[in-house]
ZAPA-907919 format. One line per 2 residues: number of its first residue (from 1); their letters; for each residue x, z, y negated of N, C-alpha, C, O. Coordinates in steps of 0.2 Angstrom, whole numbers. Atoms other than C-alpha are relative to their C-alpha. Layout:
N
NUM = A = X,Z,Y,X,Z,Y,X,Z,Y,X,Z,Y | ... $
//
This chain:
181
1 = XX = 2,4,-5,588,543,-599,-3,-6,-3,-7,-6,-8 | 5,7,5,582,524,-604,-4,-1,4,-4,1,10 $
3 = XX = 6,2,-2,568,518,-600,0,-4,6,-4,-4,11 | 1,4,-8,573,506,-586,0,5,6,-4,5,11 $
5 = XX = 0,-4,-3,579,520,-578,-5,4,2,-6,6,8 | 10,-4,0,561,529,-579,-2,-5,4,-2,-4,10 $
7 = XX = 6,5,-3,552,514,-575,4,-1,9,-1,-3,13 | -4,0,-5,565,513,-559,-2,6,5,-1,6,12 $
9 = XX = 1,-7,-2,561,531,-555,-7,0,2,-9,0,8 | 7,0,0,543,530,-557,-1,-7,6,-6,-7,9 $
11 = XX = 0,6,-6,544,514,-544,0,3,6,-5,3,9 | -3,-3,-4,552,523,-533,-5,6,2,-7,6,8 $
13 = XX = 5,-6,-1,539,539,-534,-6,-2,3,-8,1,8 | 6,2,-4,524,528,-530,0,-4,5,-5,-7,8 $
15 = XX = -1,5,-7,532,519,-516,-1,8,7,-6,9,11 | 0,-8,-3,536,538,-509,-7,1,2,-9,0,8 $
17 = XX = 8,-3,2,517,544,-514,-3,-4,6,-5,0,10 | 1,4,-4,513,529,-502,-1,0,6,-5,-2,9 $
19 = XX = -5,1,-8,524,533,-486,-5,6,3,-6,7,9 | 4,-6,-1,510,550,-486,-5,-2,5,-9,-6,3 $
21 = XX = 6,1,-5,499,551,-468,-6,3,-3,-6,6,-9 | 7,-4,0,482,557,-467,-3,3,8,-1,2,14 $
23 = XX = 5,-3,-5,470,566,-457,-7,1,0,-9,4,-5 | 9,-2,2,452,567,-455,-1,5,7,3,4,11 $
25 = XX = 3,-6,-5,442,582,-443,-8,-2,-1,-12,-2,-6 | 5,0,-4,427,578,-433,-2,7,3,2,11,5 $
27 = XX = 2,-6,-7,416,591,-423,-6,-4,3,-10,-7,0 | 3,5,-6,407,582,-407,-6,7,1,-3,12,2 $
29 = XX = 7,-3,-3,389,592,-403,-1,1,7,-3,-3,10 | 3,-1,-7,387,597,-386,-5,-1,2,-6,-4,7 $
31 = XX = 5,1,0,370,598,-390,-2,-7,-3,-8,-8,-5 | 2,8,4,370,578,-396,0,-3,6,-4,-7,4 $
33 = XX = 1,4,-8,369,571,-378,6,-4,-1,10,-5,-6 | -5,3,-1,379,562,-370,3,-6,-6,9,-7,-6 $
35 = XX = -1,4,6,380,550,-386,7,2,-5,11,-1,-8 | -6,-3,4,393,561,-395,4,-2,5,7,-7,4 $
37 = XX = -7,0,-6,405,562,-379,3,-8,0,9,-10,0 | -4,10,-2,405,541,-376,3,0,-9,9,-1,-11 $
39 = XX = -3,3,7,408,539,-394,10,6,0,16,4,-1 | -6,1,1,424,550,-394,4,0,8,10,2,7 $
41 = XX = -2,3,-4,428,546,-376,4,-10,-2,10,-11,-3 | -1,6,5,428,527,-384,8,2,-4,13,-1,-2 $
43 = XX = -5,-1,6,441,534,-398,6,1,4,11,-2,3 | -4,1,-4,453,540,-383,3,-3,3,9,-3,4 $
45 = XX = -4,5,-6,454,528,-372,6,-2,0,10,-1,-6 | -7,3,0,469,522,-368,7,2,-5,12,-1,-5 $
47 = XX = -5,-2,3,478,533,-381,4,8,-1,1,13,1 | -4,-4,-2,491,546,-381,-4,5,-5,-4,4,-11 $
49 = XX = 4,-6,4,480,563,-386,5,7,1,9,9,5 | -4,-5,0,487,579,-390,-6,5,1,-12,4,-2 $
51 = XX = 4,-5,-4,477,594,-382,2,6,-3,7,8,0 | -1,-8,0,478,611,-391,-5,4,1,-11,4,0 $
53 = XX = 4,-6,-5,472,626,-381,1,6,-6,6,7,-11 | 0,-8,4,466,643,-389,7,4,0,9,7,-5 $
55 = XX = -7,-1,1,483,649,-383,4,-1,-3,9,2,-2 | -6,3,3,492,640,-395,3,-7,5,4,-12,1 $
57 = XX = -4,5,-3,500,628,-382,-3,-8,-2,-9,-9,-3 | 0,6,0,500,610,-384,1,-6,6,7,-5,9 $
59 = XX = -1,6,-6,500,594,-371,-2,-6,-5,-6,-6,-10 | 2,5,1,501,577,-374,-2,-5,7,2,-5,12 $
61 = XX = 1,2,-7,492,567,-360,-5,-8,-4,-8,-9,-10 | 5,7,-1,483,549,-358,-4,-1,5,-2,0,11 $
63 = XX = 5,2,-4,467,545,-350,-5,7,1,-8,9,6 | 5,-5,2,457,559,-357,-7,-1,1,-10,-5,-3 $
65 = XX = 5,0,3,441,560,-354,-6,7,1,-6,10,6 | 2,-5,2,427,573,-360,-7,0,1,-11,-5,2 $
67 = XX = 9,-1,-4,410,581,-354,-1,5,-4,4,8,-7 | 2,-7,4,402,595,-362,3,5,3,5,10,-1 $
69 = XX = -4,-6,-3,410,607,-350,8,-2,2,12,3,5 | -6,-1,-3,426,601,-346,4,-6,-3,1,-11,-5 $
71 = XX = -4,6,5,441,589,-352,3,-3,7,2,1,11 | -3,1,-6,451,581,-338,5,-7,-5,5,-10,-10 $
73 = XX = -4,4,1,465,569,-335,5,-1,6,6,4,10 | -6,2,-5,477,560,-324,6,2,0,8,-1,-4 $
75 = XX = -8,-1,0,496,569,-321,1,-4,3,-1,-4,9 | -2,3,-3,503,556,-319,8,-1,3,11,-6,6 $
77 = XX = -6,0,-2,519,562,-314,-2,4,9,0,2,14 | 2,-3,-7,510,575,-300,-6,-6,5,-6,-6,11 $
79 = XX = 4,5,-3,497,560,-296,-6,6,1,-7,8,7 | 6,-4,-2,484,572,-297,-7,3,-4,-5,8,-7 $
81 = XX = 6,-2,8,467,575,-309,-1,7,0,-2,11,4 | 1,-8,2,468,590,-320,-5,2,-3,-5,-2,-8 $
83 = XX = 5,-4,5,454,599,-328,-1,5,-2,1,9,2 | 2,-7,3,449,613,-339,-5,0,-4,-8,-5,-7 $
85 = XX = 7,0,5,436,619,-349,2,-3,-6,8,-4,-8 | 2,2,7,431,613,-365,2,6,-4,7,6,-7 $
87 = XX = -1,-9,1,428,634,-368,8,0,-2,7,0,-8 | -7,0,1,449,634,-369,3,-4,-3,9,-5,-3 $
89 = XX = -3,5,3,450,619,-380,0,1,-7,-5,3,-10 | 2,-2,9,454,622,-399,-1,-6,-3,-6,-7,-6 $
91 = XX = 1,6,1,456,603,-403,3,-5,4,9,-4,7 | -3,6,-4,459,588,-395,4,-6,-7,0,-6,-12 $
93 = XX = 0,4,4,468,574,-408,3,-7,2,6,-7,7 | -1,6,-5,473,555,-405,2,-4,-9,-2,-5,-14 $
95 = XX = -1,5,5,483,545,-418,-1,-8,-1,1,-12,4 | 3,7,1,476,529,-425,4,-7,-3,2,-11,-8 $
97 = XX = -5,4,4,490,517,-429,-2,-4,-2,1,-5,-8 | 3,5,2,480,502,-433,-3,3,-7,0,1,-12 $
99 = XX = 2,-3,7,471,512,-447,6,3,-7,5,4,-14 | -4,-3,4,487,520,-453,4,-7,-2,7,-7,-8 $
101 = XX = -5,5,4,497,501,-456,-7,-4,-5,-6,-9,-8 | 4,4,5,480,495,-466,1,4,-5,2,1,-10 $
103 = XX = 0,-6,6,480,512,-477,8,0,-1,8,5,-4 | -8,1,1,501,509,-478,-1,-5,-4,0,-6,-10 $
105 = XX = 1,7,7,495,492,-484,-4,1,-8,-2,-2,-13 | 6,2,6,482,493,-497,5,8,-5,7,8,-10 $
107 = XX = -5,-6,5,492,510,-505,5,-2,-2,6,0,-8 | -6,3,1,508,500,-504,-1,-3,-7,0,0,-12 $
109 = XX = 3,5,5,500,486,-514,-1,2,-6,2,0,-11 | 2,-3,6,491,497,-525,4,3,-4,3,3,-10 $
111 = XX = -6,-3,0,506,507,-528,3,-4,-3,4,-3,-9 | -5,1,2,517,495,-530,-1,-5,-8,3,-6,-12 $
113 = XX = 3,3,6,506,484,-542,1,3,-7,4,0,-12 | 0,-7,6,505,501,-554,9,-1,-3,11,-3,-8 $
115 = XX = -7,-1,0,525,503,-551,1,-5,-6,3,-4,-12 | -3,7,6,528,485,-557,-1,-1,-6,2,-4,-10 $
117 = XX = 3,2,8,517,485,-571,4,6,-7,5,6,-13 | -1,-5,4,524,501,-578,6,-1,-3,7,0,-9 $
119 = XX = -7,1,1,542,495,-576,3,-4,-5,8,-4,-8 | -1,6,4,540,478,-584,-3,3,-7,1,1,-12 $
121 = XX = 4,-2,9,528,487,-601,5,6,-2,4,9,-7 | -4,-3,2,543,499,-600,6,-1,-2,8,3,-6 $
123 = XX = -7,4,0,558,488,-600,-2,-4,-7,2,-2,-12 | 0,3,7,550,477,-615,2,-7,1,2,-10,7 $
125 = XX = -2,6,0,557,459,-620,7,3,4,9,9,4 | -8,0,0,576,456,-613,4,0,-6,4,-5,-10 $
127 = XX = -3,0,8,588,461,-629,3,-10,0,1,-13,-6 | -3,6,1,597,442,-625,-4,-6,1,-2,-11,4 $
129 = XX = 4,4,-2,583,432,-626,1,-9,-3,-3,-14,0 | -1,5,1,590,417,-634,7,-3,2,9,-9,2 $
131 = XX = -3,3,-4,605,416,-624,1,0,6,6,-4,8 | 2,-1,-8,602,421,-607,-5,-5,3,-10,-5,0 $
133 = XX = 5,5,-1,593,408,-599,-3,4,6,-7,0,9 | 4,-5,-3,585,422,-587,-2,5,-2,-6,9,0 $
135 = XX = 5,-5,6,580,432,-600,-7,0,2,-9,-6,3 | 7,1,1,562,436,-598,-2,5,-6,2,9,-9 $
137 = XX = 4,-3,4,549,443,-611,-4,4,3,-4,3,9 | 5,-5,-4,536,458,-607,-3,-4,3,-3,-5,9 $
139 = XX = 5,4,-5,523,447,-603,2,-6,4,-2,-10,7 | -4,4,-6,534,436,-592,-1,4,6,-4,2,11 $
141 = XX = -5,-6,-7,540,454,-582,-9,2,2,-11,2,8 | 7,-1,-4,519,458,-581,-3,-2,3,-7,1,5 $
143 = XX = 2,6,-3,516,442,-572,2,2,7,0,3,12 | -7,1,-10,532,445,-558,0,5,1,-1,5,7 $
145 = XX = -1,-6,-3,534,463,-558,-5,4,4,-4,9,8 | 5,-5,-4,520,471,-551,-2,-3,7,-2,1,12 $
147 = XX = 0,5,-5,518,455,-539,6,3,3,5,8,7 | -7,1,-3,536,456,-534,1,7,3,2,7,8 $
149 = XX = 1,-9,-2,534,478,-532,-8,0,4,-10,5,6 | 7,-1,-4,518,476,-524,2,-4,9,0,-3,14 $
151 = XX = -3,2,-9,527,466,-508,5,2,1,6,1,7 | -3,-3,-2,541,475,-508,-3,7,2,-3,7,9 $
153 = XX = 2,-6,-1,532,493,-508,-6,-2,10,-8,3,14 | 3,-1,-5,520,484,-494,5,-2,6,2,-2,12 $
155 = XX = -4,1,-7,535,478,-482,4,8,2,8,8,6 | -3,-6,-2,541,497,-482,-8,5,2,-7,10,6 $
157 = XX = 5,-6,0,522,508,-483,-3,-3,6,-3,1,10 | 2,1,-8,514,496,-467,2,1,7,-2,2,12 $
159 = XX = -3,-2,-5,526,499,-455,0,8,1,-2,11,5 | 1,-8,2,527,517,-461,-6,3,3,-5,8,7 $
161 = XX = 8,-2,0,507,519,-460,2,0,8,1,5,12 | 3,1,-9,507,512,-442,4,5,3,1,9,5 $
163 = XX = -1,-4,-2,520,522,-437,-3,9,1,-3,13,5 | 5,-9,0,511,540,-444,-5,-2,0,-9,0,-4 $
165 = XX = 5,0,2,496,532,-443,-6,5,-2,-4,10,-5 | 6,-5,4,479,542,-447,0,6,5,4,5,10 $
167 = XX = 1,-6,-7,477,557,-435,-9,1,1,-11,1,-5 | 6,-1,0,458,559,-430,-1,7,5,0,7,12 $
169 = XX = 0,-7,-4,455,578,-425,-5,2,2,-10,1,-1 | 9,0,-3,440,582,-415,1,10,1,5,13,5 $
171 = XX = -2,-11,0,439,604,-416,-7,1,6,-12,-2,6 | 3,-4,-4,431,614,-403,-3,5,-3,0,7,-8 $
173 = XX = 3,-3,4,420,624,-410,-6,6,2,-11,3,4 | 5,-4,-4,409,641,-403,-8,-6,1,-12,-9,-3 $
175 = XX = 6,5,-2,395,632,-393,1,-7,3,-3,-11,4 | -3,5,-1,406,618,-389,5,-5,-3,9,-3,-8 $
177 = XX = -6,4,1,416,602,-390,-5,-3,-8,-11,-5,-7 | 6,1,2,407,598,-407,5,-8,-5,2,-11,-9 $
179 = XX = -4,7,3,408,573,-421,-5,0,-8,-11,-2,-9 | 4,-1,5,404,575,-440,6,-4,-6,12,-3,-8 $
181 = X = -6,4,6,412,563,-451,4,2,-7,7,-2,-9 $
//
């Protein structure tokens, strides 16, 4: 295998490495007064939350909002407000697209800058340096390459990002709905 081929590989791996979401887990205090609840009432709003119950079962529902004893929402197919305990909730969770195309960016970037740097200190001068008039030298390819893989990797991992954005999981936990960074 030559080396271009590596350094093409390895481009390629850290673009991938990139495309990877994440998850953070919260637990909300029942005993924090209402101050816990507004704060992850705030985080729901207006966004599509996924609801798992002790059962196992899952819902996905908009216009969540939460009290120490109970979680509620609009069907808006029945037009009618549903509630259930808290007690029956294993987690509530609510994906962050905004945060997931910033961390798609700056991963992209960093990613792709490594990529390019690897590629170009991998590759070397061009063997046809005095008759190719696009020839470049290493320290030419360390200039452009990392630049040039650092906005390719960031117009494929931003979009990416937003689309899995971050997931923010908020757990149920004996004694209540509990928010712990």
């Amino acid at each position: 295998m030559s080396i271009r081929v590596l350094g093409r590989i390895l481009s390629a791996g850290f673009i991938l490495l990139a495309c990877s979401g994440c998850a953070s887990v919260q637990t909300v205090e029942t005993h924090g007064g209402d101050a816990s609840f507004n704060q992850l009432n705030r985080a729901v709003k207006g966004k599509v939350v996924r609801v798992r119950l002790l059962d196992g079962s899952e819902m996905n529902v908009v216009g969540v909002q939460v009290d120490a004893d109970s979680l509620s929402w609009l069907d808006r197919e029945a037009n009618t407000l549903v509630a259930i305990s808290t007690g029956d909730v294993a987690e509530i969770s609510v994906v962050k697209t905004e945060s997931g195309a910033l961390r798609g960016l700056l991963v992209g970037a960093i990613a792709g800058a490594v990529a390019g740097g690897v590629r170009a200190a991998a590759e070397g001068d061009d063997p046809n340096m005095g008759a190719d008039p696009l020839a470049k030298t290493r320290d030419e390819k360390l200039r452009i390459y990392p630049a040039a893989h650092a906005v390719y990797a960031v117009l494929v991992t931003t979009p990416v990002g937003a689309i899995l954005g971050t997931r923010q999981i908020y757990r149920v936990e004996r004694g209540g709905l509990v928010v712990v960074p």
